[in-house]
Phi, psi and omega in degrees: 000144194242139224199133168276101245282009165266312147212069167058343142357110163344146152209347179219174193290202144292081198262143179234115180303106180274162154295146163279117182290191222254328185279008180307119160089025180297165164213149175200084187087226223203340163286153186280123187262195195235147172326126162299347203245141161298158184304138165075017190211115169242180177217186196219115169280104180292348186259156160318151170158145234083130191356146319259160202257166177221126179271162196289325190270061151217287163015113160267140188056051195293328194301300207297324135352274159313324163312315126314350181279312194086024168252137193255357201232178145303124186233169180323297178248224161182115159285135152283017204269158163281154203298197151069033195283116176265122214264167186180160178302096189309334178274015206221345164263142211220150184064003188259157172206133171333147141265110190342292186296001194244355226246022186295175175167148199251018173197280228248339192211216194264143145263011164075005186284003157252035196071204179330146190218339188238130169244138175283140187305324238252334164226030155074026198269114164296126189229014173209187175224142166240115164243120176211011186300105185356135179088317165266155191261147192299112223197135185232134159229095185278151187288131172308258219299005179245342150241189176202169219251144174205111203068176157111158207291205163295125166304157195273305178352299194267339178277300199081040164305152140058035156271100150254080199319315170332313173273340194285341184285328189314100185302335195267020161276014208256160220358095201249011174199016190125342220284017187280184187266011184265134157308116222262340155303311165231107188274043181246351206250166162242134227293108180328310165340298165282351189253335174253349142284314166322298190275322169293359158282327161331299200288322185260359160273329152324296197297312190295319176317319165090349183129332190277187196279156186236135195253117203238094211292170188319194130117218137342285196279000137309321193290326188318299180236314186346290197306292159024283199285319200277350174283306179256018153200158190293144156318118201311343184283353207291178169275000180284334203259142179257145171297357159282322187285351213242125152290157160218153180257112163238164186277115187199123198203195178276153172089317174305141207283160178287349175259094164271123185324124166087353158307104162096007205250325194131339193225126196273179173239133193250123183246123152310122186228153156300152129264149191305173177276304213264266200291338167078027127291121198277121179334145160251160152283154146339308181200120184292326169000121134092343193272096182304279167218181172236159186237124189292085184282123208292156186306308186294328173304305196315295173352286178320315204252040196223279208245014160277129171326157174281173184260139177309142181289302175287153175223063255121119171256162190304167129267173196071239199258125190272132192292169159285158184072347163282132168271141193275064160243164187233107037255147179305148147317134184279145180233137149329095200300346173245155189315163123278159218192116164300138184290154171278311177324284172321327196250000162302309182299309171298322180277145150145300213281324176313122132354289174271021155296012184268339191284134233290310158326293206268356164290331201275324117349287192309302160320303162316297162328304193294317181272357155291294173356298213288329176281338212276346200258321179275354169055040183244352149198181214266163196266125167109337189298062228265351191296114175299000000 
């Protein structure tokens, strides 16, 4: 439970601290989305973020600013908020009340663009922002300094309590509410949710590629990245690639077998890994053997992509004799009509935070990207085109 740091005052349910999922302060389309945080759950933004914001050519010594930050690239902006912001579930706040003057918003609710928007009832102090505008996920962000932590165990962030790899391993949670990657409302769509974790999975297989090519197995995480991929680095068959030179992307986690495919073959590997559930500490494997790197991934996805059937490569059945792998059912399952697609937002944000965007390839990528972005609303170029 969280309290106002002014007079004490009630502002949340009874809350249990989580990692901050990778799509938190997201945007997506035009729809009404659903809280980023589960019922009963809050999280801690470690970096500043939220009102107010300074766009970077107004910043004196911005890199050096950002940098200090651990952001490594040009970014729009740079929030001045204090760091530690605690994010929580619009049904989870208590004791608040809109501020009038404050209620700006660019369709449907609020967007947070004048800062604090909730005042505590009892003195009238602003202590949070309410986002809740079509496209955005539904979000309560009390100000580090407007409230404190009131009761309750040690954060596990600080501690590392109650890591239990074991349940994050359990194949039979793997989508236990829906967490696939189709939409569950609408199955024509592909879930934002996953699409805005994809590009911060992007982000760290770009860093990790070093430039060269990433071998990207059937299935999912092809639909995923392949197409992607092929936009910012050569195809591992190109004439660009040498067979020493190709990374491969695997799934390798708890519960996942010990051998990973393509390990120790000649070729290193970039591993999908958990992140926790509770602390947001990323799996280390046993033994790096064979491993290049790893890419930290929210627990319900990893899951998905660890132990969920796979989803069929045909979606269309044969005539004659139906093969493995067509699927029989009548009337077919509905699919997305369109590729999947890394969110861009998420995979800019992530890549920024990265060391190696310094590197002259992935800045130079990074930089393109950021100047399309500013065109892409106007549909005057294609998404991803990154091919020098």
């Amino acid at each position: 439970m969280f309290v106002c740091s002014g007079c004490g005052a009630e502002l949340t349910a009874e809350v249990e601290q989580v990692a901050l999922p990778a799509h938190a302060g997201g945007h997506s389309g035009y729809d009404v989305m659903p809280p980023s945080l589960e019922p009963k759950t809050y999280a801690v933004i470690p970096e500043p973020s939220g009102w107010p914001w300074r766009r970077w050519a107004d910043i004196e010594n911005a890199d050096e600013v950002a940098e200090a930050r651990g952001i490594f690239a040009p970014v729009g902006s740079l929030s001045f908020a204090a760091p530690g912001a605690v994010l929580i579930g619009p049904g989870d706040a208590v004791g608040t009340v809109l501020i009038p003057d404050r209620c700006d918003g660019s369709c449907c609710g609020l967007d947070g663009r004048d800062g604090p928007n909730l005042a505590c009832t009892q003195c009238g102090r602003p202590v949070a922002t309410l986002t809740d505008d079509c496209g955005y996920w539904r979000e309560a962000r009390f100000e580090a300094d407007a409230v404190r932590r009131l009761g309750g165990d040690t954060e596990p962030a600080d501690e590392g309590k109650d890591e239990d790899w074991d349940a994050v391993g359990d194949g039979h949670l793997a989508d236990p509410a829906g967490t696939g990657p189709i939409r569950q409302e609408r199955h024509d769509r592909w879930c934002p949710r996953w699409e805005m974790a994809a590009g911060s999975m992007l982000a760290h297989i770009a860093a990790a590629s070093g430039g060269r090519p990433v071998d990207v197995p059937d299935g999912l995480l092809a639909a995923m990245f392949r197409r992607t991929l092929a936009r910012l680095l050569p195809a591992p068959g190109s004439r660009q690639a040498y067979r020493r030179d190709v990374k491969r992307l695997a799934v390798v986690g708890p519960g996942r077998p010990a051998d990973v495919p393509g390990a120790g073959k000649g070729a290193a590997v970039i591993a999908l890994v958990p992140r926790h559930p509770r602390t947001g500490r990323t799996w280390q494997p046993p033994t790096r053997t064979g491993l290049h790197a790893t890419v930290p991934v929210d627990t319900e996805i990893w899951r998905f992509l660890a132990f969920a059937p796979p989803v069929p490569a045909t979606w269309r059945s044969a005539r004659g004799t139906v093969r493995d792998g067509v699927e029989r059912d009548h009337p077919l399952p509905q699919r997305p009509a369109y590729p999947f697609r890394p969110y861009e937002d998420p995979f800019l944000a992530t890549l920024a935070r990265l060391p190696q965007v310094r590197e002259p390839w992935l800045r130079a990528r990074y930089d393109r990207l950021r100047q399309r972005r500013t065109f892409e609303a106007l549909g005057l170029l294609d998404d991803f085109a990154l091919t020098p």
